[in-house]
C-alpha positions in Angstrom: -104.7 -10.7 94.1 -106.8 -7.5 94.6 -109.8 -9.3 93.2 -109.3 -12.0 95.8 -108.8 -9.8 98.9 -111.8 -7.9 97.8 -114.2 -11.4 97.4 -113.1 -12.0 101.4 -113.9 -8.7 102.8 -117.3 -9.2 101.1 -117.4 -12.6 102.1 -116.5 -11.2 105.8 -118.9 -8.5 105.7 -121.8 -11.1 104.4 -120.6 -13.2 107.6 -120.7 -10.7 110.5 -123.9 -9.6 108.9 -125.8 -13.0 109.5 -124.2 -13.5 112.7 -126.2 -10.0 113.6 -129.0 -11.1 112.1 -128.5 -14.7 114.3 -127.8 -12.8 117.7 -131.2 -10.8 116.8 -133.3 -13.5 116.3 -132.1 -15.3 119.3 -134.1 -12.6 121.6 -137.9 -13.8 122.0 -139.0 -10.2 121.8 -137.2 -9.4 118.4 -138.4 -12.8 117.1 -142.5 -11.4 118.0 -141.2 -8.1 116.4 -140.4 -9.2 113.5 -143.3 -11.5 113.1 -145.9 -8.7 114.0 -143.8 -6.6 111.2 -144.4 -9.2 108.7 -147.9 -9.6 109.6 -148.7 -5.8 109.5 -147.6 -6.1 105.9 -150.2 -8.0 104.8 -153.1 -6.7 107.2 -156.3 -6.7 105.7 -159.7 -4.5 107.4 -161.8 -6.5 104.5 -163.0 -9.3 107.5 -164.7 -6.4 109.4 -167.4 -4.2 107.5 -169.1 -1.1 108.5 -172.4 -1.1 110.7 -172.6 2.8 110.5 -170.9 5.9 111.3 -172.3 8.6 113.8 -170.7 12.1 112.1 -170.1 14.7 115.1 -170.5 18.2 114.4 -168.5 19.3 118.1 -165.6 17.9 119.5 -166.6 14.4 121.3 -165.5 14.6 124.9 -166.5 11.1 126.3 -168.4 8.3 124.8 -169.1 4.8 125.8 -171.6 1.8 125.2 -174.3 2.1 127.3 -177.6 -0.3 127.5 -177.7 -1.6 123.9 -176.5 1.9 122.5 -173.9 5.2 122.4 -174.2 7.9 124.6 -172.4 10.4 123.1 -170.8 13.7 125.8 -170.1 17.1 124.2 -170.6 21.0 123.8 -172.9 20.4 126.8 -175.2 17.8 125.3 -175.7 14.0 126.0 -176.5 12.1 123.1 -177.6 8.7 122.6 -177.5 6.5 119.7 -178.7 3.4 118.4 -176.1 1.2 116.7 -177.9 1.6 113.1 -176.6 5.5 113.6 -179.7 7.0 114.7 -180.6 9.4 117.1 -182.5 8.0 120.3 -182.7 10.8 122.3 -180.6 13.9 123.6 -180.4 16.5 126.6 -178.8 20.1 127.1 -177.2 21.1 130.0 -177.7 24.9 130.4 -173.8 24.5 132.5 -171.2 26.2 131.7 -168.6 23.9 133.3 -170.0 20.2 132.6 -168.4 17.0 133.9 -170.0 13.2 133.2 -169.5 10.1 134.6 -170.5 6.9 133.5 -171.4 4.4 135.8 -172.8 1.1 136.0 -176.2 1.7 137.3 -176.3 5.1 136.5 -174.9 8.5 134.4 -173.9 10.8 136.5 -173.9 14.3 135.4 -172.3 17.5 137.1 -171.9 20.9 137.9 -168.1 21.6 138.6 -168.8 25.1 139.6 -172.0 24.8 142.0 -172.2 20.9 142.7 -175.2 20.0 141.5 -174.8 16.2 140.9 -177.8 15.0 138.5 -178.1 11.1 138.7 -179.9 10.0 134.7 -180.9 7.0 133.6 -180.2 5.0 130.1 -183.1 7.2 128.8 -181.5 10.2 130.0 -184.1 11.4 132.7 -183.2 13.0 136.0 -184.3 10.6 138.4 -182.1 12.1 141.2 -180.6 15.5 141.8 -177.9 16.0 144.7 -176.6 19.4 145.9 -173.0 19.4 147.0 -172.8 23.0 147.3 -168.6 22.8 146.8 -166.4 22.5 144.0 -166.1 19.1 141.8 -162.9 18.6 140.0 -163.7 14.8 139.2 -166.1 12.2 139.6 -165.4 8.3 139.6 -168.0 5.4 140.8 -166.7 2.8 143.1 -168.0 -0.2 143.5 -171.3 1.1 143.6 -170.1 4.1 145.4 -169.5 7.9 144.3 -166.4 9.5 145.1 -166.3 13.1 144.3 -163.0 15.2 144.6 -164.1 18.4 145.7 -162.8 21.6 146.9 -163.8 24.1 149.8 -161.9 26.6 151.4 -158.6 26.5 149.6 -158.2 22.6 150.5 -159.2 19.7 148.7 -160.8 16.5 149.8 -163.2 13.9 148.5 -167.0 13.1 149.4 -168.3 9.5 149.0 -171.9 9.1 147.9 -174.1 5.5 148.1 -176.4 5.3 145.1 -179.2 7.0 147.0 -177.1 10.3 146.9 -176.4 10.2 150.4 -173.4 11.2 151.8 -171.2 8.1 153.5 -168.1 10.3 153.8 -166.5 13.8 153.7 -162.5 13.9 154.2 -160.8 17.3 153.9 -157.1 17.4 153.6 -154.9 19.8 154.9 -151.8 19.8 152.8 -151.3 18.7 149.8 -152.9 18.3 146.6 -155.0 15.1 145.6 -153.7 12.6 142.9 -156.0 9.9 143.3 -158.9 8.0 145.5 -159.9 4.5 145.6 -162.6 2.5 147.7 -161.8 -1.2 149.0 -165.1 -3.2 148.3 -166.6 -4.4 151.6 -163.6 -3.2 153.7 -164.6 0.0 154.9 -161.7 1.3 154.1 -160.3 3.9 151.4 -157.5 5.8 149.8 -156.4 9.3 149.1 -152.9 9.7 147.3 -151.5 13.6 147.7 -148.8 15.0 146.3 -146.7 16.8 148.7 -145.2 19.9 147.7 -143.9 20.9 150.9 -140.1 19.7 150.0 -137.8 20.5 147.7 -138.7 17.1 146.0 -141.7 15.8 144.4 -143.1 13.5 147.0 -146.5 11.7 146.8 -147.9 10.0 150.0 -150.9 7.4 150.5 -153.1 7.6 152.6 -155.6 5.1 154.5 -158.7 5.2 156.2 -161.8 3.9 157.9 -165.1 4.9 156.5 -165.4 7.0 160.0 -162.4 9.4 158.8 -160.0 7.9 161.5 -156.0 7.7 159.8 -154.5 4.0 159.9 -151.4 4.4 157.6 -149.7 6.8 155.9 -147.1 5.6 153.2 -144.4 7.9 151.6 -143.5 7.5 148.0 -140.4 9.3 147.7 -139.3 11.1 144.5 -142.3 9.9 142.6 -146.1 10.6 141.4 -149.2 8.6 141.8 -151.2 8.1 138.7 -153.6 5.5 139.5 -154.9 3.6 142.8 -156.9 0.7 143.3 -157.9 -2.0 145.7 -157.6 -5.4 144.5 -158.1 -8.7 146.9 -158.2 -8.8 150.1 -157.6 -5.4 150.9 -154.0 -4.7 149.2 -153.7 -1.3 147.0 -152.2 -1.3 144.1 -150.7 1.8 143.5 -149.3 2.9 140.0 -146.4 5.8 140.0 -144.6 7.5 137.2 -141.9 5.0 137.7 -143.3 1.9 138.9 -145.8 -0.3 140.7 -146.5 -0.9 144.2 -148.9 -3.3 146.1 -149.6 -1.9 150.1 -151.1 -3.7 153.1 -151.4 -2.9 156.3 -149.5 0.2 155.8 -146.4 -1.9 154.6 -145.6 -2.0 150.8 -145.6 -6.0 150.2 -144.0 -5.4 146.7 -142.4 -2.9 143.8 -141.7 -3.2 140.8 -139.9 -0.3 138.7 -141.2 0.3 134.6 -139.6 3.3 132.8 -142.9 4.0 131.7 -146.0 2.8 131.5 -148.8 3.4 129.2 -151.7 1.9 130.9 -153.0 -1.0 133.2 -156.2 -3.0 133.5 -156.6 -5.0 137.0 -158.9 -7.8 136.2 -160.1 -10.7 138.7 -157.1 -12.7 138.3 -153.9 -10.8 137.0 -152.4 -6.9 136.7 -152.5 -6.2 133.0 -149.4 -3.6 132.4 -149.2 -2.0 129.1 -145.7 -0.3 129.3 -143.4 0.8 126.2 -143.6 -2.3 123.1 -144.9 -4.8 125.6 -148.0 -6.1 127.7 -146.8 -8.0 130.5 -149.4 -10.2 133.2 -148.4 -9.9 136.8 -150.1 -12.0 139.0 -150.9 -10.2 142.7 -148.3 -11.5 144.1 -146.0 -9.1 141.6 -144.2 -12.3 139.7 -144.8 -12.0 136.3 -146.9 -14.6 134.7 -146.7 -13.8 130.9 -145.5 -11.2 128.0 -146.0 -10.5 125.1 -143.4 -8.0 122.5 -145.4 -5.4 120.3 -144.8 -4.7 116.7 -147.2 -1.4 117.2 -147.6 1.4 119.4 -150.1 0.9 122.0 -152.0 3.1 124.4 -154.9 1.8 126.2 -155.5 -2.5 127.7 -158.9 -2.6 128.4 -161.2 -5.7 129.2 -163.0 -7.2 125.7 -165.5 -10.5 125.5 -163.4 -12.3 128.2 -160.3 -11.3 127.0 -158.3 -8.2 126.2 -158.6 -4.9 123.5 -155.3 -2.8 122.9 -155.9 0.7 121.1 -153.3 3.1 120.1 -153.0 5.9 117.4 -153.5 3.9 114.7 -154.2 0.1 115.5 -156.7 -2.2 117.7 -155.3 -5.4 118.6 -157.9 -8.4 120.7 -155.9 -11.3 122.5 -157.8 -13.8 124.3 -155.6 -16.0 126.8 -152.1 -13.8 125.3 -153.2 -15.1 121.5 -154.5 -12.2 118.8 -157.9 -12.9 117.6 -157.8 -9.7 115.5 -155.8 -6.9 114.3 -157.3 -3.9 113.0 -155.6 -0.7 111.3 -157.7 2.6 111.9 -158.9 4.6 109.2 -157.2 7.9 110.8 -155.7 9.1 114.3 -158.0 6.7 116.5 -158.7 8.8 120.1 -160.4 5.8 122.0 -162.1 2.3 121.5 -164.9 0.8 123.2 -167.1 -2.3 122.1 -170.5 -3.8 122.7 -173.0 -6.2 121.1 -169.5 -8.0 119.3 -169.4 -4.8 117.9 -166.2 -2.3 118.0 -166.8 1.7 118.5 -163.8 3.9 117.2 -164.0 7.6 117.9 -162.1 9.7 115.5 -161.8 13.5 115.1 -165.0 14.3 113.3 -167.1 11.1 113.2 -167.8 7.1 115.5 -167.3 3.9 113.5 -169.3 1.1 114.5 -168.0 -2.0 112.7 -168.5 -5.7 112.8 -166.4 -8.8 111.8 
């Protein structure tokens, strides 16, 4: 009698177990889980071999792929390399606080101290020096444009270059600190998110201009903080917060959307890219979602790759073309960032640059 009650609690246990087991796989995103945990299992780096590895002596700072090769940012050098591994050529910067940029058409190079703005070429040559005479904190190009964030005078603003190192722009603010800045291509317009710490409250605010300085709107974003701006089409901003997303226009807000966190987005000509927790969701710019995808790994970076998409995080590199995964590779140690070029991925650990190949 014991031996019978005992075979039905089993027999019960076995039960509510599959019926767990049913209810999990009935979810999409534990179904792509548990796909991507069976295919890390068997994941394989023998379909990509190695091109060659760039050792670095210093602690790389910024690198990128940059006309047919690696320029390389650290200790106060540039370096460039070929893809073989070889030294091309290489510059010192007699600076003791060094900030780079690298844009399209050019490398921009900086004093943060003085604001002496050195404009190089892809064979590292000055061929334009500009004297800010203020404080840089940061550097971005914008379509085409420079904005700098400066500061003078115990307030911070931004100055907007054109590629001939002429100034377009100079905005001061007057309270606040700056989060972020973004340029609207063709517009004349621009943006300047601050974070107010005039309240009790973290508030951030966005701000919106004409190219002349005059103020058209001025949104609050209550109980939140800007990380990242940018226009997208016809003239809406997309900005991102610590808690969400937000499209403005006209000085309305057209759209949020709320994320508990999110890792990082890539705005490309068609969609919003949002890599947030274990998934990568598509937003069209309308804010309705168009796709997602669940992730089996860690990921910390989305960023644009052969007409489709790379994903990078501590330990694996993941391409998708049109939300399918064309590859899936598993670093050899803590990977800090990921670019490509030439069909070719660059992987930037702590004391060395892989350049492989599939």
């Amino acid at each position: 009698m014991k031996v019978e009650k005992g075979k039905k609690k089993i027999l019960s246990i076995i039960i509510l177990v599959l019926i767990g087991i049913m209810l999990f796989f009935t979810r999409k995103d534990n179904q792509d889980k548990f796909v991507g945990f069976v295919q890390n299992i068997g994941i394989s780096n023998r379909e990509f071999k190695e091109v060659s590895t760039i050792t670095t002596e210093e602690d790389v700072e910024d690198f990128t792929f940059y006309d047919k090769g690696i320029i390389v940012c650290g200790n106060k050098k540039l370096i460039k390399f070929k893809m073989d591994g070889s030294k091309e050529w290489e510059r010192i910067f007699n600076v003791d606080d060094l900030g780079i940029t690298f844009g399209e058409s050019s490398i921009y190079v900086y004093d943060k101290a003085t604001g002496d703005i050195y404009f190089l070429n892809s064979k590292g040559e000055t061929i334009k020096r500009v004297h800010l005479k203020t404080k840089i904190n940061n550097m971005v190009e914008n379509f085409g444009n420079i904005i700098a964030h400066i500061e003078k005078s115990d307030m911070e603003g931004i100055i907007i270059l054109d590629q001939e190192g002429e100034i377009v722009e100079e905005k001061m603010v007057e309270r606040g600190n700056i989060l972020t800045y973004s340029l609207a291509k063709g517009d004349q317009i621009y943006a300047i998110s601050l974070l107010d710490l005039g309240g009790d409250e973290l508030n951030s605010q966005v701000k919106i201009f004409k190219l002349d300085g005059e103020l058209l709107f001025d949104i609050p974003i209550t109980d939140e903080i800007i990380v990242h701006s940018q226009f997208i089409d016809e003239g809406k901003l997309l900005v991102t917060s610590d808690k969400g997303l937000y499209c403005i226009y006209d000085g309305e807000i057209l759209w949020d959307k709320k994320f508990k966190s999110i890792n990082h987005i890539y705005i490309d000509e068609e969609k919003i890219n949002i890599l947030h927790g274990d998934r990568l969701e598509f937003m069209s710019f309308d804010g309705n979602i168009l796709n997602s995808r669940s992730l089996a790994e860690r990921y910390n970076k989305v960023n644009p790759y052969n007409k489709g998409l790379i994903l990078y995080g501590n330990e694996y590199i993941m391409g998708l073309k049109n939300n399918k995964e064309i590859f899936k590779y598993r670093g050899e140690g803590d990977i800090l960032k990921v670019d490509h070029g030439r069909d070719k991925l660059i992987i930037n650990y702590k004391d060395r640059i892989d350049i492989i190949s599939k």
